[in-house]
C-alpha positions as CSV (number, residue, x, y, z in Angstrom):
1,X,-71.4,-50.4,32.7
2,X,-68.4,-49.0,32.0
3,X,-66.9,-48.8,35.9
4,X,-68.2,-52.5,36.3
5,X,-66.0,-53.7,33.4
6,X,-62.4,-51.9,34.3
7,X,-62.9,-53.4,38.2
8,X,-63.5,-56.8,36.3
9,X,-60.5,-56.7,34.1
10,X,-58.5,-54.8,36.5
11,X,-59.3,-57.8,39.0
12,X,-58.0,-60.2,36.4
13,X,-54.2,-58.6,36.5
14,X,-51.4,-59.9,38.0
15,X,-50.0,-57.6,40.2
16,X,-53.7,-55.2,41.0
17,X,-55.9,-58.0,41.5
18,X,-58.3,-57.1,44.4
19,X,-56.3,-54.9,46.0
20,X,-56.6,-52.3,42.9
21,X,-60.4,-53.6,41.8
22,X,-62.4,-53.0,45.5
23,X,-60.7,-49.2,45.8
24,X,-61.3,-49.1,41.9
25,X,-64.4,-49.6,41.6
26,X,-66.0,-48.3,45.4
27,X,-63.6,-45.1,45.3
28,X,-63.4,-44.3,41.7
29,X,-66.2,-45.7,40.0
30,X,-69.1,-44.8,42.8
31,X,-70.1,-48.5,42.7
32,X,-71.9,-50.5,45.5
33,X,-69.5,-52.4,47.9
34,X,-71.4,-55.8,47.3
35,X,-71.2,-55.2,43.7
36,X,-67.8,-54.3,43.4
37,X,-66.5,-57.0,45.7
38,X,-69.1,-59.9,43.7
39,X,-67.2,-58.6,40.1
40,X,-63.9,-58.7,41.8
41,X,-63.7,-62.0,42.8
42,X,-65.4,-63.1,39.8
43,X,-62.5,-61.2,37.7
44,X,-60.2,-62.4,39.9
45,X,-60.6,-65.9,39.5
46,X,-61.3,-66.1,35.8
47,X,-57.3,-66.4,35.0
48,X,-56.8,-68.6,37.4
49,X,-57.6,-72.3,35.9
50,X,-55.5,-70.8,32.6
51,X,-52.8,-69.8,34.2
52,X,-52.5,-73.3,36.4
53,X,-53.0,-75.3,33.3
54,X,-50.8,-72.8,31.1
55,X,-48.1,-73.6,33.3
56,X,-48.9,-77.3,33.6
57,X,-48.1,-77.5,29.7
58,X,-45.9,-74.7,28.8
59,X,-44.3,-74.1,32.5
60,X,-41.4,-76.6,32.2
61,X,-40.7,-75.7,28.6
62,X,-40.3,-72.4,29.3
63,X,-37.5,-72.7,32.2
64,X,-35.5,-75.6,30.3
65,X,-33.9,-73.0,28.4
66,X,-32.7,-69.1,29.1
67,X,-35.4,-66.2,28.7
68,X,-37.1,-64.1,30.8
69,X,-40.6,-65.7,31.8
70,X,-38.3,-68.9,32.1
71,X,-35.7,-67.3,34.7
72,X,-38.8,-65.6,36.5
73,X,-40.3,-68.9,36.7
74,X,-37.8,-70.4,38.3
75,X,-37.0,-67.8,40.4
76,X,-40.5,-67.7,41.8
77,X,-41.5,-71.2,42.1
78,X,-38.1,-72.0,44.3
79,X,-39.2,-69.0,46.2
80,X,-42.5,-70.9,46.8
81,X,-41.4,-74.4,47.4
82,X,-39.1,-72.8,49.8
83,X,-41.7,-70.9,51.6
84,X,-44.8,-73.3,51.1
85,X,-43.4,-77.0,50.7
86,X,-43.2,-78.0,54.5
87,X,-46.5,-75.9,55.0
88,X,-48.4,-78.0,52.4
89,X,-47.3,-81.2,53.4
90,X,-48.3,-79.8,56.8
91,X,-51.6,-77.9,56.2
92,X,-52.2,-78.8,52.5
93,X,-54.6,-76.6,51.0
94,X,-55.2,-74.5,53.3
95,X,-51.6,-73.4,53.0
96,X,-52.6,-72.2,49.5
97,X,-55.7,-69.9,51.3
98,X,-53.7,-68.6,53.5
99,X,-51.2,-67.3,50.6
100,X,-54.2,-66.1,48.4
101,X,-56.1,-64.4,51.2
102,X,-53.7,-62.3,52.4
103,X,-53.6,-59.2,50.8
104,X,-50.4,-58.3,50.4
105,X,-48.0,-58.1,47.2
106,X,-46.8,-60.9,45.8
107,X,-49.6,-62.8,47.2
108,X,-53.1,-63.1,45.8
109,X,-54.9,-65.5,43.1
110,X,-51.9,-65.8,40.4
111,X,-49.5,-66.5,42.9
112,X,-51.4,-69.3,44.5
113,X,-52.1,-70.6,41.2
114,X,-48.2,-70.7,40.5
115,X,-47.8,-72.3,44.2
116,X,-50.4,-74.8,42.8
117,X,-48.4,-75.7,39.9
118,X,-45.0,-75.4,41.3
119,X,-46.0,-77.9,44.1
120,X,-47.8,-79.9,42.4
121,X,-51.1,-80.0,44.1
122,X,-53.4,-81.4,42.2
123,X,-56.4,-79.2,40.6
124,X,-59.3,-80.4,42.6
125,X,-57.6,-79.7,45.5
126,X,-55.7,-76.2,44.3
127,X,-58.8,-74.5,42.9
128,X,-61.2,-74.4,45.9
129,X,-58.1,-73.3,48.1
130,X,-57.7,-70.3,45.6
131,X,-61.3,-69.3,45.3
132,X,-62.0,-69.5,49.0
133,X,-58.3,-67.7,49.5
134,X,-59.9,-64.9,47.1
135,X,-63.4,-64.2,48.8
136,X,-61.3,-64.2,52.1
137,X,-58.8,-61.8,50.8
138,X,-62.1,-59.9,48.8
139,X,-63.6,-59.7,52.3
140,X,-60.9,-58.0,53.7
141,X,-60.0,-55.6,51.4
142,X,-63.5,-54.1,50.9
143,X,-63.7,-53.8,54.8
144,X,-60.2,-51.8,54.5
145,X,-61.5,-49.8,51.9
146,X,-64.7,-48.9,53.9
147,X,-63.2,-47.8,57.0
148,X,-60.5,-45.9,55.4
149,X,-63.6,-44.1,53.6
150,X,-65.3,-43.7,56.7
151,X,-61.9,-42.6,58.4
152,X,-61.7,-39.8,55.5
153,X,-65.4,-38.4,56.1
154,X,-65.2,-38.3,60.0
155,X,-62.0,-36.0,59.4
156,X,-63.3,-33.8,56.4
């Protein structure tokens, strides 16, 4: 029980999210692929309807005067609407998948929640985007993490 609780939790960070929970948890912990990638996705989307309306109430507070979530805030949402603003009003949601499903850094569940936030899309809309952005981006990464597993076997 103990493997299938750090790949939760370590889905639920910030920075690791799938990326560090599917190697976790197949690599590390000995755990089934379909498990590991079910409890990842599930860890990984457990932050992310606090962490849209978080910023909904405390977002604007925070960068309306000098301090270091405040300047970060700022710092990454004009990032986003200067990335993703044309590509929503373009794509809409499914702007917000792709950002989510690609696993690469700076991408993944909590910054599509942020993009969510920072441009405003509404929650019905942002949510489903994010979870379907995460079981792509789940997808992947177990695949990656099998085949470089099956890469290290053929050679040892």
């Amino acid at each position: 029980m103990a493997g299938e609780l750090v790949t939760f939790l370590t889905a639920m960070t910030p920075i690791g999210e799938l990326r560090a929970s599917i190697p976790l948890g197949i690599l590390t912990f000995d755990l089934s692929w379909p498990l590991v990638l079910l409890i990842s996705i599930a860890g990984n989307l457990v932050p992310v309807p606090f962490i849209i309306l978080g910023l909904r109430r405390t977002g604007r507070w925070l960068e309306s005067f000098p301090n270091p979530a405040g300047r970060f805030l700022l710092w990454r949402s004009a990032r986003l609407e200067a990335q993703l603003a044309g590509s929503i009003s373009r794509y809409g949601p499914m702007a917000i998948v792709l950002i989510v499903a690609i696993p690469l850094p700076m991408t993944g569940a909590w910054t599509g929640s942020l993009a969510v936030w920072a441009l405003k899309v509404p929650l019905r809309q942002g949510l489903p985007a994010i979870a379907a952005g995460v079981v792509i981006a789940g997808v992947v990464v177990t695949a990656l993490t099998l085949a470089g597993v099956g890469v290290v076997k053929l050679f040892s």
